[in-house]
N, CA, C and O atoms as a GROMACS GRO file, in nm:
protein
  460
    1UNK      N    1   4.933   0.276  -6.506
    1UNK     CA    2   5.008   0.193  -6.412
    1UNK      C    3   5.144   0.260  -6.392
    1UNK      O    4   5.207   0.300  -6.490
    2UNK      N    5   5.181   0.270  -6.294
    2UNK     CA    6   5.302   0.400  -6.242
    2UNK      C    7   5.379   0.251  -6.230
    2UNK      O    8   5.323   0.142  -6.236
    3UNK      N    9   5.550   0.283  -6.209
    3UNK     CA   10   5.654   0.229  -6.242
    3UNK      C   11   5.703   0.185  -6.111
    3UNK      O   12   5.823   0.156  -6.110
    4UNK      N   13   5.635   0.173  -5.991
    4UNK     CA   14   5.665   0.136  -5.847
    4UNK      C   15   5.564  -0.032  -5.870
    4UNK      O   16   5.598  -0.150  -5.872
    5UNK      N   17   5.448   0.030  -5.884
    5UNK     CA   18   5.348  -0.098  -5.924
    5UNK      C   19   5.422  -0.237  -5.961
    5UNK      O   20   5.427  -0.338  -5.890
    6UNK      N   21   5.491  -0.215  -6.120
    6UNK     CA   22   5.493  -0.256  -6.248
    6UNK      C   23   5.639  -0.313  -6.161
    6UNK      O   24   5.608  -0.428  -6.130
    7UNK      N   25   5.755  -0.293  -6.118
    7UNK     CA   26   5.822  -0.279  -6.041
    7UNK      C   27   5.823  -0.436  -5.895
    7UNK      O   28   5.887  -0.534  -5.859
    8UNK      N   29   5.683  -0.341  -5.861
    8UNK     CA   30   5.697  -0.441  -5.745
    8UNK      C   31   5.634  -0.580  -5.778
    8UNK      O   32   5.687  -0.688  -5.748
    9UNK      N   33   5.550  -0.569  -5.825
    9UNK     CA   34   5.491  -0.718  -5.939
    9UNK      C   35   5.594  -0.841  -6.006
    9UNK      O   36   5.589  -0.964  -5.996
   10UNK      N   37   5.713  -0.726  -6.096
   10UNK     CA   38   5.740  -0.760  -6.111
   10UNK      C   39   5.856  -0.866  -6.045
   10UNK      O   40   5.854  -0.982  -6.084
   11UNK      N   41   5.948  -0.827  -5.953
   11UNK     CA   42   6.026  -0.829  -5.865
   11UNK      C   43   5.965  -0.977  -5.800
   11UNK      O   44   5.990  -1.094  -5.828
   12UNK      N   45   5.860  -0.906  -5.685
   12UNK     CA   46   5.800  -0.983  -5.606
   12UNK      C   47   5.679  -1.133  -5.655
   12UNK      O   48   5.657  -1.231  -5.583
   13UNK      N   49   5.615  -1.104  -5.807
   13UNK     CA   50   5.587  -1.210  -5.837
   13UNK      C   51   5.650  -1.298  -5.889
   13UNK      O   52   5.605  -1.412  -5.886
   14UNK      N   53   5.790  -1.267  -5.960
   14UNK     CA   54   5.877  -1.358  -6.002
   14UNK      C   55   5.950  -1.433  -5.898
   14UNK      O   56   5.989  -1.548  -5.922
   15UNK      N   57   5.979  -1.356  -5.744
   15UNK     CA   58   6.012  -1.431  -5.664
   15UNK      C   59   5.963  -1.571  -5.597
   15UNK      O   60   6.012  -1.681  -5.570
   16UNK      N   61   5.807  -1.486  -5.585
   16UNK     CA   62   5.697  -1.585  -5.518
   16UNK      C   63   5.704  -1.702  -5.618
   16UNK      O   64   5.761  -1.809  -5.591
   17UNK      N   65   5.648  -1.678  -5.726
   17UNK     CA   66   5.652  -1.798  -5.824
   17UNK      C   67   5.758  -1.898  -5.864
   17UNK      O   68   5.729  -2.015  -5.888
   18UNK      N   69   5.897  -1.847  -5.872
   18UNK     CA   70   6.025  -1.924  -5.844
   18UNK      C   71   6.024  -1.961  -5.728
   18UNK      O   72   6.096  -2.060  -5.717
   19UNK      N   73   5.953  -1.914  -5.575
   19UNK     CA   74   6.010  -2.014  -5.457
   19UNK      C   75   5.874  -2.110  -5.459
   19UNK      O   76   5.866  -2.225  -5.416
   20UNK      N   77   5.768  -2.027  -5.524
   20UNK     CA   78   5.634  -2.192  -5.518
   20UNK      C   79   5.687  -2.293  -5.623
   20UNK      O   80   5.700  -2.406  -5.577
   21UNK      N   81   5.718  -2.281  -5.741
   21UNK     CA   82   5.778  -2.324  -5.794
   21UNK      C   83   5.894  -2.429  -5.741
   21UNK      O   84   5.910  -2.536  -5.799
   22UNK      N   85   5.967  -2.395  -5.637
   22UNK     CA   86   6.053  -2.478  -5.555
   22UNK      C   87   5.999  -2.539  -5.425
   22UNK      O   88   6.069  -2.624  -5.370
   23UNK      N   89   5.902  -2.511  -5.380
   23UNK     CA   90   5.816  -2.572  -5.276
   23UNK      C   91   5.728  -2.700  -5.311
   23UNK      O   92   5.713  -2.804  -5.246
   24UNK      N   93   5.663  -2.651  -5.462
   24UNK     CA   94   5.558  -2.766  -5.490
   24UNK      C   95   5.606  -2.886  -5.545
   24UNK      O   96   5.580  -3.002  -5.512
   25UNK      N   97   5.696  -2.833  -5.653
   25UNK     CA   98   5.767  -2.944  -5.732
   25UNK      C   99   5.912  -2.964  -5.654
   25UNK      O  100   5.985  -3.044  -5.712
   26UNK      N  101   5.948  -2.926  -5.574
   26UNK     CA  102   6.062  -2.979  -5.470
   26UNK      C  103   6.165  -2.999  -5.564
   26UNK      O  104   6.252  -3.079  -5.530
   27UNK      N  105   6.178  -2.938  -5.691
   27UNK     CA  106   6.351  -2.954  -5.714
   27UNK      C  107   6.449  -2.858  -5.714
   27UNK      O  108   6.562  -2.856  -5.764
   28UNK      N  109   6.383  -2.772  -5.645
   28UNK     CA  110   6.532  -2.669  -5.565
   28UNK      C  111   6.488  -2.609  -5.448
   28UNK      O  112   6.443  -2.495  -5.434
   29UNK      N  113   6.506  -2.705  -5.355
   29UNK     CA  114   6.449  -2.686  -5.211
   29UNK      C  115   6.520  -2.638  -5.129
   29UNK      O  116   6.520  -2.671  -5.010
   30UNK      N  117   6.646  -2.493  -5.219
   30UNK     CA  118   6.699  -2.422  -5.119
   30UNK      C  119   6.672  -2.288  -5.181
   30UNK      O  120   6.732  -2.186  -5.147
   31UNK      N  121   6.552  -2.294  -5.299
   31UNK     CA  122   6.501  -2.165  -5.315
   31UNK      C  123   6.406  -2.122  -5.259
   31UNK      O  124   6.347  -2.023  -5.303
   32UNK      N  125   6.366  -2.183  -5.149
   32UNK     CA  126   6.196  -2.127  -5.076
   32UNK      C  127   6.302  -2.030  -4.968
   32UNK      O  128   6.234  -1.984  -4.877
   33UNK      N  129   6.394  -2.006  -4.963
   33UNK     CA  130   6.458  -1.852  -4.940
   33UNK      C  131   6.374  -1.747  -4.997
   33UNK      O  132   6.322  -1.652  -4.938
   34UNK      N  133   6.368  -1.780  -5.129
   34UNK     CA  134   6.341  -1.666  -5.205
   34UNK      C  135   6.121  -1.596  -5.177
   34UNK      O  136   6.057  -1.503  -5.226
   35UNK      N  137   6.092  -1.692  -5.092
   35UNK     CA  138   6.005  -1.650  -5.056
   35UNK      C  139   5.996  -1.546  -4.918
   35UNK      O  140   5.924  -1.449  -4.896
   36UNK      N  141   6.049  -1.580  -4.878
   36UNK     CA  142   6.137  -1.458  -4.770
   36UNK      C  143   6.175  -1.323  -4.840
   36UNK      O  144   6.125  -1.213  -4.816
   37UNK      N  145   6.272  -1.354  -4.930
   37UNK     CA  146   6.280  -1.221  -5.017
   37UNK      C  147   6.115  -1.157  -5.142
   37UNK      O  148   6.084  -1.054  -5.201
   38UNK      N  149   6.072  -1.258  -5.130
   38UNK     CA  150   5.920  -1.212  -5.246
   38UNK      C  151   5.824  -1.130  -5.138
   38UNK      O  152   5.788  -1.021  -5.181
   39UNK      N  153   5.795  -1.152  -5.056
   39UNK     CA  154   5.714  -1.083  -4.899
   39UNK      C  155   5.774  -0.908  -4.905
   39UNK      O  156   5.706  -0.816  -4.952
   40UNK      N  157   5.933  -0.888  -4.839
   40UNK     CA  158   5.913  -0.693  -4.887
   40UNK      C  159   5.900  -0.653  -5.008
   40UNK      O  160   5.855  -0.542  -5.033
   41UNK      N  161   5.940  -0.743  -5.108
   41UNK     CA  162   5.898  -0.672  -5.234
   41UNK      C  163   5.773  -0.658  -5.224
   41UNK      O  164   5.728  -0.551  -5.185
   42UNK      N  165   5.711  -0.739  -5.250
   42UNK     CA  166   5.552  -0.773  -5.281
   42UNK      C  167   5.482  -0.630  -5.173
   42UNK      O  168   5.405  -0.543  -5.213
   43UNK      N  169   5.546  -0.647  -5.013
   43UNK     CA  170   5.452  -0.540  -4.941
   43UNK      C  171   5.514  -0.414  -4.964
   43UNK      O  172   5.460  -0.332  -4.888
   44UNK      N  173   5.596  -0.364  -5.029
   44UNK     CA  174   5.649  -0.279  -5.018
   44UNK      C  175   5.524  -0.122  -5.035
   44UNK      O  176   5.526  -0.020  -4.967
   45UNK      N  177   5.442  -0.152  -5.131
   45UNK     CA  178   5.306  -0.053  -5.180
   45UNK      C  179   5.204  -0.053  -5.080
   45UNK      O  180   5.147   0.047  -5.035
   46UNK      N  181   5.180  -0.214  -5.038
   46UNK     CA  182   5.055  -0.228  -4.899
   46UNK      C  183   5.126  -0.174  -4.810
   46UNK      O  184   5.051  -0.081  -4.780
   47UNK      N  185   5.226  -0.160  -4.737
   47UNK     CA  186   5.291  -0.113  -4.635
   47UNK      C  187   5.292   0.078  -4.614
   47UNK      O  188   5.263   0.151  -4.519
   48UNK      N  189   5.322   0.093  -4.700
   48UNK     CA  190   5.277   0.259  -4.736
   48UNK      C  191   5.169   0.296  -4.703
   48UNK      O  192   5.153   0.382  -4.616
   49UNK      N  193   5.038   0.218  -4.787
   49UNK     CA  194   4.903   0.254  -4.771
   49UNK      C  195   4.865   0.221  -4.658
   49UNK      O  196   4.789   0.301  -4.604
   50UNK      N  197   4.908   0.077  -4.568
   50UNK     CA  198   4.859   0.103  -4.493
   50UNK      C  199   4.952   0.146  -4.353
   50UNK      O  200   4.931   0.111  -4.238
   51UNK      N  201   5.043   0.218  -4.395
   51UNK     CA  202   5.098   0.325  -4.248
   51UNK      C  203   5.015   0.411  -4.254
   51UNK      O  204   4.956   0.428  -4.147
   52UNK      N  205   4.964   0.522  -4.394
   52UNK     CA  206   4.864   0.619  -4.424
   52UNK      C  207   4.739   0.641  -4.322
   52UNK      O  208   4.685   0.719  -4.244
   53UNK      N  209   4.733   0.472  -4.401
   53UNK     CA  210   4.546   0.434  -4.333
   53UNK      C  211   4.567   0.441  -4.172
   53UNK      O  212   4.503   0.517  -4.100
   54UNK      N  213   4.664   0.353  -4.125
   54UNK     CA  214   4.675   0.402  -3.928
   54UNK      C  215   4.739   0.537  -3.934
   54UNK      O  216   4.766   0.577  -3.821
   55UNK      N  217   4.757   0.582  -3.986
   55UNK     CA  218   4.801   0.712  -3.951
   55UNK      C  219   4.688   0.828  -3.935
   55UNK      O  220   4.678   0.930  -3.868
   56UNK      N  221   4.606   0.759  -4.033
   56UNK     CA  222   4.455   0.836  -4.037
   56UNK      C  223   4.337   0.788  -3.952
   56UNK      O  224   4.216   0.814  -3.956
   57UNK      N  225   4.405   0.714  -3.877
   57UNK     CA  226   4.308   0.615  -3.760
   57UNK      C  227   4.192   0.536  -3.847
   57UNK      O  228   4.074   0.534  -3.812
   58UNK      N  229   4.230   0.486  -3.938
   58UNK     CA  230   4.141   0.434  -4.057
   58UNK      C  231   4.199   0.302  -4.105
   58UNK      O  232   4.305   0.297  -4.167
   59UNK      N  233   4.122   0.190  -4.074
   59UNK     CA  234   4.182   0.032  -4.126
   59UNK      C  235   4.057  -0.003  -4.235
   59UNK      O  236   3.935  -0.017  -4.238
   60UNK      N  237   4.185  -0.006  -4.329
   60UNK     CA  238   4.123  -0.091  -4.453
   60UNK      C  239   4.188  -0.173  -4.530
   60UNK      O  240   4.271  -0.250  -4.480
   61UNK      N  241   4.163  -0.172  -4.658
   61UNK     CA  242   4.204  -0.376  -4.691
   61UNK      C  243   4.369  -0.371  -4.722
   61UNK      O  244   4.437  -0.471  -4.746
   62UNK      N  245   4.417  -0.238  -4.715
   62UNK     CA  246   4.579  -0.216  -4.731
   62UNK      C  247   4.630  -0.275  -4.589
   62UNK      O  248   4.721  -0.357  -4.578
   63UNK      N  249   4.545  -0.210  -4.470
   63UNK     CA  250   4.587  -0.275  -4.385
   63UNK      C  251   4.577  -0.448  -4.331
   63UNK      O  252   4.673  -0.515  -4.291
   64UNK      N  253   4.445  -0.491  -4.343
   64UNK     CA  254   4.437  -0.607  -4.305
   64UNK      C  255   4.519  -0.709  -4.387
   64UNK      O  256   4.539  -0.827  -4.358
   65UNK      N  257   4.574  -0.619  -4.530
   65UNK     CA  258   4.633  -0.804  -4.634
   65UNK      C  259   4.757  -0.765  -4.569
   65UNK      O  260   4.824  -0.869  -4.572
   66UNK      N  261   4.836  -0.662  -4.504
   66UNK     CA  262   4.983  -0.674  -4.470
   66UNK      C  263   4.973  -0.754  -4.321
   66UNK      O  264   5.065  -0.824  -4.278
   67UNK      N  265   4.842  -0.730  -4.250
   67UNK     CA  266   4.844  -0.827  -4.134
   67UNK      C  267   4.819  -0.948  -4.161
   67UNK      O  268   4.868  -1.042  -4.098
   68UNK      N  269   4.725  -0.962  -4.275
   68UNK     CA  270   4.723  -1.131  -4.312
   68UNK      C  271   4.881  -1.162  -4.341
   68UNK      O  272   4.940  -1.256  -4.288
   69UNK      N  273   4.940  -1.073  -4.429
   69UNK     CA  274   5.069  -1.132  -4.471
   69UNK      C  275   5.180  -1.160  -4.317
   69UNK      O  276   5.259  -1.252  -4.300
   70UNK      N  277   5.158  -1.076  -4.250
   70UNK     CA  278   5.242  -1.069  -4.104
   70UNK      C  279   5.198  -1.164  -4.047
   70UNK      O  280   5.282  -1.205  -3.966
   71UNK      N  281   5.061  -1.252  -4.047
   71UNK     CA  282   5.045  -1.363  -4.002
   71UNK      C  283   5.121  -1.478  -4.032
   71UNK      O  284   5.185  -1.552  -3.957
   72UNK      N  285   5.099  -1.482  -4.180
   72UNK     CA  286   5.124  -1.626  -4.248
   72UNK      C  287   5.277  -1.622  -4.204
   72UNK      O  288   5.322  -1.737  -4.205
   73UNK      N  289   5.352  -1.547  -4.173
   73UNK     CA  290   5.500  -1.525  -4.167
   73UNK      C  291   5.552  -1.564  -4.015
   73UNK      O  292   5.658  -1.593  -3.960
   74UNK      N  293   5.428  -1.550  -3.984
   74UNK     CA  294   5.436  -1.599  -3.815
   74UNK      C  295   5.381  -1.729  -3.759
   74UNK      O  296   5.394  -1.782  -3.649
   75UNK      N  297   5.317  -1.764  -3.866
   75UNK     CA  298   5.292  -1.948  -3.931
   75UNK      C  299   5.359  -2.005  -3.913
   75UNK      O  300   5.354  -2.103  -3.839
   76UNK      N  301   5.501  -1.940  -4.008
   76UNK     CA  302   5.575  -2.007  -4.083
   76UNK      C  303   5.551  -2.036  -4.219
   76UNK      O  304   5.616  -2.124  -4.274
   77UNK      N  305   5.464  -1.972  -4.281
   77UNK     CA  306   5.392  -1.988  -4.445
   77UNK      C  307   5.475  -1.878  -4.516
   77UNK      O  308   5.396  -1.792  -4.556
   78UNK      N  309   5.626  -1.842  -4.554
   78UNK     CA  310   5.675  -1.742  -4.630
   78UNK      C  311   5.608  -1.754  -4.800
   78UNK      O  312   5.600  -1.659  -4.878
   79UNK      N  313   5.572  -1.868  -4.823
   79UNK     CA  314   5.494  -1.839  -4.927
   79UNK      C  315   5.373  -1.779  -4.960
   79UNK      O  316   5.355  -1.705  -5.056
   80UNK      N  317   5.274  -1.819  -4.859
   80UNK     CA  318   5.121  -1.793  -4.896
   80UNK      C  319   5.144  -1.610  -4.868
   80UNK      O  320   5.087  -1.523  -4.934
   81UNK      N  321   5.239  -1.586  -4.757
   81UNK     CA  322   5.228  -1.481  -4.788
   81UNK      C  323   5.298  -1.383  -4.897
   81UNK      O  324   5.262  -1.269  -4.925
   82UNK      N  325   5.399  -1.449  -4.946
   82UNK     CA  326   5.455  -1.373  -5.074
   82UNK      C  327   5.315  -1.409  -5.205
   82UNK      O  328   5.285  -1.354  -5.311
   83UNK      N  329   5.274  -1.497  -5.148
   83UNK     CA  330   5.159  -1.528  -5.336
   83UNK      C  331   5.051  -1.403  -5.247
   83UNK      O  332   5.070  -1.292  -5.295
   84UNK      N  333   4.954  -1.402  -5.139
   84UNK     CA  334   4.901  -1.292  -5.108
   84UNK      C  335   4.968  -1.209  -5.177
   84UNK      O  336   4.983  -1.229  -5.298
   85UNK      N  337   5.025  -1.096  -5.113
   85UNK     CA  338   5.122  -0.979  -5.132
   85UNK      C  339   5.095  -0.965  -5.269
   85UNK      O  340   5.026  -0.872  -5.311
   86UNK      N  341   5.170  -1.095  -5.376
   86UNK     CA  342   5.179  -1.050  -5.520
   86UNK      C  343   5.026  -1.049  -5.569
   86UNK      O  344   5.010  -0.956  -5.649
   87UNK      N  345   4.875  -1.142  -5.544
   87UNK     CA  346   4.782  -1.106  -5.577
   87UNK      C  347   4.700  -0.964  -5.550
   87UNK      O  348   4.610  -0.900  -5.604
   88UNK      N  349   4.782  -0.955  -5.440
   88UNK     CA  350   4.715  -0.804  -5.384
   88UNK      C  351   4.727  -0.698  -5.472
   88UNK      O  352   4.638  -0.619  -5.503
   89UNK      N  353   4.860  -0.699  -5.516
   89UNK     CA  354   4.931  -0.586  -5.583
   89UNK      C  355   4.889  -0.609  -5.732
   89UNK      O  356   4.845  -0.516  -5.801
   90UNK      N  357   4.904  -0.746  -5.785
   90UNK     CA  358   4.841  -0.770  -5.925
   90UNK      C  359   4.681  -0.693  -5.942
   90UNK      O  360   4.644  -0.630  -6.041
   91UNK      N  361   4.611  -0.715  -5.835
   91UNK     CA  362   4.432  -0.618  -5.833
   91UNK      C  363   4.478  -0.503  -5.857
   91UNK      O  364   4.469  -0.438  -5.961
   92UNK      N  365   4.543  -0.468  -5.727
   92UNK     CA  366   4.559  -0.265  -5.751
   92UNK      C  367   4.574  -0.275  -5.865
   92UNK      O  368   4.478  -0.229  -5.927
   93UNK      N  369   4.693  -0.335  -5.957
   93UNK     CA  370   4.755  -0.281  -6.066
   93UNK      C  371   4.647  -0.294  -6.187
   93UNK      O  372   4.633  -0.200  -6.265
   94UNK      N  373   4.578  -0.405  -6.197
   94UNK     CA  374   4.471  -0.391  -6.271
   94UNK      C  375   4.364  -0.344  -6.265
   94UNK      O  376   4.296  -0.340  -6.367
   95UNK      N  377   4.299  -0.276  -6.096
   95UNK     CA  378   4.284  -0.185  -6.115
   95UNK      C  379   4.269  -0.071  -6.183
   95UNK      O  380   4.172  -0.026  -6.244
   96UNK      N  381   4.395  -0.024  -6.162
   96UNK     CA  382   4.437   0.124  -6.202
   96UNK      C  383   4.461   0.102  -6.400
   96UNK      O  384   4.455   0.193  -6.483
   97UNK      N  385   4.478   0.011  -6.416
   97UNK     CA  386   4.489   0.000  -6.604
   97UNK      C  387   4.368  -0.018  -6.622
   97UNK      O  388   4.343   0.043  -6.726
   98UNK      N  389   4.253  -0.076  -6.574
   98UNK     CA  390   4.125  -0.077  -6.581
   98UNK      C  391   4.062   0.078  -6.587
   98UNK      O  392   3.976   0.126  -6.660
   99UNK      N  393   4.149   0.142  -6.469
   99UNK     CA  394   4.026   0.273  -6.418
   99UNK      C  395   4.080   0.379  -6.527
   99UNK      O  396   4.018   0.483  -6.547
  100UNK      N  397   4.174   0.356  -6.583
  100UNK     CA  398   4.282   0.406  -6.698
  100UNK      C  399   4.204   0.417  -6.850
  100UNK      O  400   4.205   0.511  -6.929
  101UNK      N  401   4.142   0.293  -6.858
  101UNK     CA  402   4.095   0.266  -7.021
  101UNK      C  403   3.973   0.304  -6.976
  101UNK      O  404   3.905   0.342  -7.072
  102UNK      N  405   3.918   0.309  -6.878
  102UNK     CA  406   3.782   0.367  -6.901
  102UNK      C  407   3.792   0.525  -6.901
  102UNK      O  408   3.744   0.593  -6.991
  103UNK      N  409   3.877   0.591  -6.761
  103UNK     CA  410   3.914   0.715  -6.819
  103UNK      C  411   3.863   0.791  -6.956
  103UNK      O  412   3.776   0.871  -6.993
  104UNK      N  413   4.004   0.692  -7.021
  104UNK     CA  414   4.003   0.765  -7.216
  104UNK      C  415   3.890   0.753  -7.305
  104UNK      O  416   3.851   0.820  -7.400
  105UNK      N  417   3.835   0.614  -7.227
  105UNK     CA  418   3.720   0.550  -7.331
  105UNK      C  419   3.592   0.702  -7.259
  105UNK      O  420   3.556   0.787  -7.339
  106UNK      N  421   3.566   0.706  -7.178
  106UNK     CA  422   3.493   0.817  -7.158
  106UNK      C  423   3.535   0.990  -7.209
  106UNK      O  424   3.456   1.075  -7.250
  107UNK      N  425   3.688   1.002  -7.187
  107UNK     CA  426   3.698   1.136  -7.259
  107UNK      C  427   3.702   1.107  -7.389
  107UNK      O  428   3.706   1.217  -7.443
  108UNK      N  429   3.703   1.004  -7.491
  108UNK     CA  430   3.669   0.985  -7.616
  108UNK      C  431   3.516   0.968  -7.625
  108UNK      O  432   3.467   1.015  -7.728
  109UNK      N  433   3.456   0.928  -7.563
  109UNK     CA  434   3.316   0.952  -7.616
  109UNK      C  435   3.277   1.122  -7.553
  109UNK      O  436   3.198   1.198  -7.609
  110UNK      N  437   3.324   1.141  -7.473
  110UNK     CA  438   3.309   1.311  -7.447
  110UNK      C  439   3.349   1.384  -7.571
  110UNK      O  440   3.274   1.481  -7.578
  111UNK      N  441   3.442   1.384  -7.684
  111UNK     CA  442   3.480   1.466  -7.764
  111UNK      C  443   3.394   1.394  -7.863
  111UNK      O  444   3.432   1.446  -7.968
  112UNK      N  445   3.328   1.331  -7.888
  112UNK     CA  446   3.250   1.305  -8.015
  112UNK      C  447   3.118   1.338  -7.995
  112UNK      O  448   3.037   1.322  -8.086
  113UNK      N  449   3.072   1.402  -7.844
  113UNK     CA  450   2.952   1.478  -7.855
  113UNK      C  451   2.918   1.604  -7.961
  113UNK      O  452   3.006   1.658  -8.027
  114UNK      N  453   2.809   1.634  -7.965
  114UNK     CA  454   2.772   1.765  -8.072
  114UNK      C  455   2.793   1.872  -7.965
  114UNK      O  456   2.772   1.864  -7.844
  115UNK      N  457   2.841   1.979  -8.042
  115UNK     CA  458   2.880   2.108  -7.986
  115UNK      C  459   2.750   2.212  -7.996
  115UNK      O  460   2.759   2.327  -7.955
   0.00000   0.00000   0.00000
């Protein structure tokens, strides 16, 4: 897990969750700001991948969750799309710690073969 990931998770899910946090239970109902600010954090990684992907005349799910997220924002939903955004990025990231331990777990059973 690279330090942009770990980064934007962090940032952007603490935002999202402090402004749902202030949306659901309504006792600081001048922090759903902060869902406004949880949205570029959160897209900051989908936004990359998917300039890439149109850049490569190629739409895929980098692209469609930053248009789902560009929707909900055009709703008026700054949350659903900051909680999107941060679930999106929570997969990649587990993901990649997933594709990580299997990695090692396979070059460790590679070195305990017979020579």
């Amino acid at each position: 897990m690279n330090w942009k990931t770990i980064q934007s998770l962090g940032l952007g899910g603490a935002l999202a969750g402090l402004s749902g946090a202030a949306l659901i239970g309504s006792l600081f109902p001048g922090l759903s700001v902060l869902a406004w600010v949880a949205v570029p954090l959160g897209a900051w990684l989908p936004l990359q991948s998917a300039w890439e992907s149109l850049r490569a005349r190629s739409l895929d799910v980098n692209v469609l969750m930053v248009l789902a997220a560009a929707a909900s924002l055009g709703l008026g939903m700054p949350l659903e799309a900051g909680i999107l955004l941060f679930l999106f990025t929570l997969s990649g990231a587990l993901e990649t710690f997933a594709l990580g331990r299997t990695r090692a777990a396979v070059e460790s059973l590679v070195a305990l073969r017979p020579e």
